[in-house]
Residue, then its C-alpha position, 0 to 999 in steps of 0.5 A: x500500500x502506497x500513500x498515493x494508492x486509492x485503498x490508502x487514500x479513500x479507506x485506510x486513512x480516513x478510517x484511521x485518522x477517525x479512530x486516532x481522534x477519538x481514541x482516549x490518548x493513552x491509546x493512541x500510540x496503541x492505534x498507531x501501531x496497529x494501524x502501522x502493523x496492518x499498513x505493512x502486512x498489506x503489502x508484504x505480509x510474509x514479512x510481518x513476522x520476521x519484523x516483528x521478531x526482530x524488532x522485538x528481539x533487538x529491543x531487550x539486546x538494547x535494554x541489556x547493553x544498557x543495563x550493563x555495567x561493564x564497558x566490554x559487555x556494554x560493545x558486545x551487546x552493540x555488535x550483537x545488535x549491530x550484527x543482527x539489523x545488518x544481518x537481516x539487510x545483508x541478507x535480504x537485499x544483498x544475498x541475491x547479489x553476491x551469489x549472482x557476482x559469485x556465480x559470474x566469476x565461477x562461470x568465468x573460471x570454469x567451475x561449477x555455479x552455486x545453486x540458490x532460491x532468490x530472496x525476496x527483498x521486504x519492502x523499506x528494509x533499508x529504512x527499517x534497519x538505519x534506524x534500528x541502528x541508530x537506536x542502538x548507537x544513540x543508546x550507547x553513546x548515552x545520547x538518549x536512554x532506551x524507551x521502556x516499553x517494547x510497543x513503544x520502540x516496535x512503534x518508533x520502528x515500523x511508524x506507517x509514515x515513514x517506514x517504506x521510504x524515510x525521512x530516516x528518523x533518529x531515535x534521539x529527535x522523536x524519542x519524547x514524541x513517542x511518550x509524550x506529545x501534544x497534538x493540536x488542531x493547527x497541526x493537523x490542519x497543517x499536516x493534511x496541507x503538507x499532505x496533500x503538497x506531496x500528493x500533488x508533487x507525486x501524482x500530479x507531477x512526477x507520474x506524468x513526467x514518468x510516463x513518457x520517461x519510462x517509453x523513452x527507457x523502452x526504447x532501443x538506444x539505436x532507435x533513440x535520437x539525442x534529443x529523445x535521449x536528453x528529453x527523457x533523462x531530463x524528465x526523470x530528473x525531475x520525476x525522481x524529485x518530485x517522487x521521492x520529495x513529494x512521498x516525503x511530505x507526505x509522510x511529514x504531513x502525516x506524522x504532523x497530524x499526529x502530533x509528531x515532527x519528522x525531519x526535512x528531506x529536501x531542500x530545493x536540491x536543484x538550486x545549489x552551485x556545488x554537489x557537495x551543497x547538493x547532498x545538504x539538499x537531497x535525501x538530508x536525513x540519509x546524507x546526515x546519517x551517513x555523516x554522523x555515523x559512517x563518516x564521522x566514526x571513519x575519522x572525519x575531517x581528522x585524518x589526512x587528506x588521502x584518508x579523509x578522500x578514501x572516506x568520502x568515496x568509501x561514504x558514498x559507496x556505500x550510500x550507493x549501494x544502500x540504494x540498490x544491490x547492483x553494480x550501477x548504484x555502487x557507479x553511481x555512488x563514486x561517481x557522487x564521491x568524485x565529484x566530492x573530492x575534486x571540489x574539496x581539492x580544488x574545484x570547490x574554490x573555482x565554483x566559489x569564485x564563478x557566477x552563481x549561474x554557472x556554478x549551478x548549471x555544473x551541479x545540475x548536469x552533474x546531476x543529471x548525467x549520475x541519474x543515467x547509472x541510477x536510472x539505467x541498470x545494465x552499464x553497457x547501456x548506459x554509456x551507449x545512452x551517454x552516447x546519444x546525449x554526447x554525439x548529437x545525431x538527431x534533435x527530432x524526437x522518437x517519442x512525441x508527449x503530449x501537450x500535458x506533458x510540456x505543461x507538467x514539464x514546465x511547471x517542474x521546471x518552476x516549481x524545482x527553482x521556485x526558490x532563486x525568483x524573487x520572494x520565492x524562499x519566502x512564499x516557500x517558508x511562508x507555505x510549510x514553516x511560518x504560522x498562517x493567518x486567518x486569509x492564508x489558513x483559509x487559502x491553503x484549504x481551498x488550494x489544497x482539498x482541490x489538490x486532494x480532489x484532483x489527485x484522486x481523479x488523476x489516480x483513478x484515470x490512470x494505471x501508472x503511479x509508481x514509486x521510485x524509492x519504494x524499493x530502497 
């Protein structure tokens, strides 16, 4: 179940948000967890049980190390814990692609291939187990004590807003909101803004743009012109925006009508004049993870230049292959940890000193040009789709969209550097972070429920409504 799915829309959060409100408020947290269990078995109910057990079991690992007294114990339950949510990621998103890379170099080599039952990838296992994660290393770090009652970390774990597709949310940010926290009419009138933002930006924007990107990847790349060729890396540059920051508004509106205060995950990554600038603007609860407990224990800024740029490219390797178990994402990855380290060795001071215009069309390309690897998994193809962007053969499209398309284009356009027009940071402050007045409350109900209204019908006329990081 996806939250721009109709069952979602029409049923499961309507019935929801109606329990949840006149729940007695020592049983909310109680309703959440139940409704968050029903929302995940929807979707892969094989995979309930497996996360239940583990949730549950990593709970009282936690509370022990807590518990102990001595330091030894104390990084014994750490790597037990540890060990257990990598093992569960190690497994099911990896296992399949360490026998398949196994299996190549034992053909290559002449020896018989393993034999091995594919393993089903459970749905949000990376989210699940970075903050499982991070629970276990706040509490040992002594960041924040354990909670108390399992319920209670089961429903920090598996929470339905954010448990398919982030923001990552650290245990140490929301740990009182789970035992205590104040919900207010502001709040949810507010977060069903932010709600029905993202459902817009996801439904009305990025499935139309993936419409025609998707035929245009269809296509053989023999039959595909350059300008067929940059129109569709293009749309897929701002579909996977949209996508991934419009499921994370919504999952912040969502927890927002609960009286929670989830992490920003984007911050207008477009409009920056670096890509080290990009990675604080894009998936910023992943990039920050990274940082505070990958990079950082690595050593950080405190080791020598060649240490601190193996770290970089180590990082974002990692982060790459985070996103997927495939050789593209572990490309794709460098490629972003390249480009890290060469504006840290001399480019950064170039881009510092060159118009902000031109500094911004080099992150953007950039950009665009690593959506190829992440978009595109086979590598043979994708340097022949680098190709047809580079070797300009042909301008005249293969694929022909429809006037809709270039209206939806454009706005994506707009919307994606809304913030570098005059006051466009303001209105945008104005719309998600500032207090409304009376006029603008009532201005964002009207533009917003008719957001919702055309959402569902946009939905409902459609089979296409893909969620890009659903997978991750």
């Amino acid at each position: 179940m996806v939250f721009s799915s109709i069952t979602f829309l029409l049923y499961f959060l309507p019935i929801f948000l109606l329990v949840y409100q006149i729940s007695p408020k020592p049983t909310k947290n109680l309703v959440i967890l139940t409704a968050s269990i029903f929302f995940y078995s929807w979707g892969a109910p094989q995979f309930i049980f497996i996360l239940l057990a583990s949730t549950f079991l990593d709970f009282y690992i936690v509370r022990r190390m807590f518990e102990a007294v001595s330091p030894r114990v104390k990084k014994s339950y750490l790597v037990l814990s540890i060990s257990l949510n990598l093992g569960l990621l190690a497994y099911f998103k990896y296992a399949n692609f360490f026998v398949e890379n196994l299996n190549t170099l034992f053909q290559s080599l002449g020896y018989e291939t393993l034999t091995w039952a594919s393993v089903a990838l459970p749905i949000g296992i990376s989210f699940y187990t970075f903050q499982t994660l991070t629970y276990s290393i706040d509490v040992y770090r002594r960041v924040h004590t354990p909670l108390n009652k399992v319920s209670d970390y089961i429903l920090y774990i598996i929470m339905f807003p954010q448990l398919i597709a982030g923001p990552i949310v650290r245990f140490n940010s929301i740990a009182a909101q789970i035992t205590e926290r104040k919900e207010t009419y502001q709040d949810k009138l507010l977060g069903f803004y932010r709600f029905c933002i993202g459902l817009g930006k996801k439904v009305l924007i990025a499935n139309t743009l993936g419409t025609e990107a998707d035929k245009i990847f269809a296509l053989e790349i023999m039959d595909m012109s350059s300008g067929t060729a940059w129109l569709g890396i293009l749309a897929y540059t701002f579909q996977i925006y949209f996508d991934f920051s419009g499921y994370s508004d919504m999952a912040i509106g969502l927890g927002r009508m609960m009286g929670f205060r989830f992490p920003e995950n984007f911050n207008n990554p477009y409009c920056v004049g670096s890509i080290t600038a990009f990675w604080k603007h894009w998936h910023i609860t992943l990039g920050a993870w990274m940082k505070d407990y990958l990079y950082i224990p690595l050593g950080g800024n405190r080791v020598t230049a060649i240490r601190l740029y193996f770290n970089l490219c180590l990082v974002f390797v990692l982060s790459g292959l985070w996103h997927g178990a495939a050789w593209n994402f572990v490309l794709w990855g460098l490629y972003h940890g390249f480009f890290l380290v060469v504006e840290r060795l001399f480019l950064g001071k170039i881009l510092l000193k060159m118009h902000w215009i031109l500094s911004l069309f080099y992150t953007f390309l950039v950009t665009i040009l690593g959506w190829v690897i992440f978009k595109i998994e086979d590598l043979d193809t994708a340097f022949s789709f680098y190709k047809k962007l580079f070797i300009i053969d042909n301008l005249q499209l293969s694929v022909i969209p429809d006037f809709k398309f270039y209206i939806v284009f454009i706005l994506a356009v707009f919307f994606s550097f809304f913030v570098l027009f005059p006051y466009g940071k303001k209105i945008q402050d104005s719309v998600y972070f500032k207090p409304y007045s009376n006029t603008m409350t009532l201005s964002m109900f009207v533009i917003c429920l008719y957001l919702f209204i055309i959402s569902i019908g946009a939905i409902t006329t459609t089979g296409f409504n893909p969620f890009i990081y659903f997978r991750f």
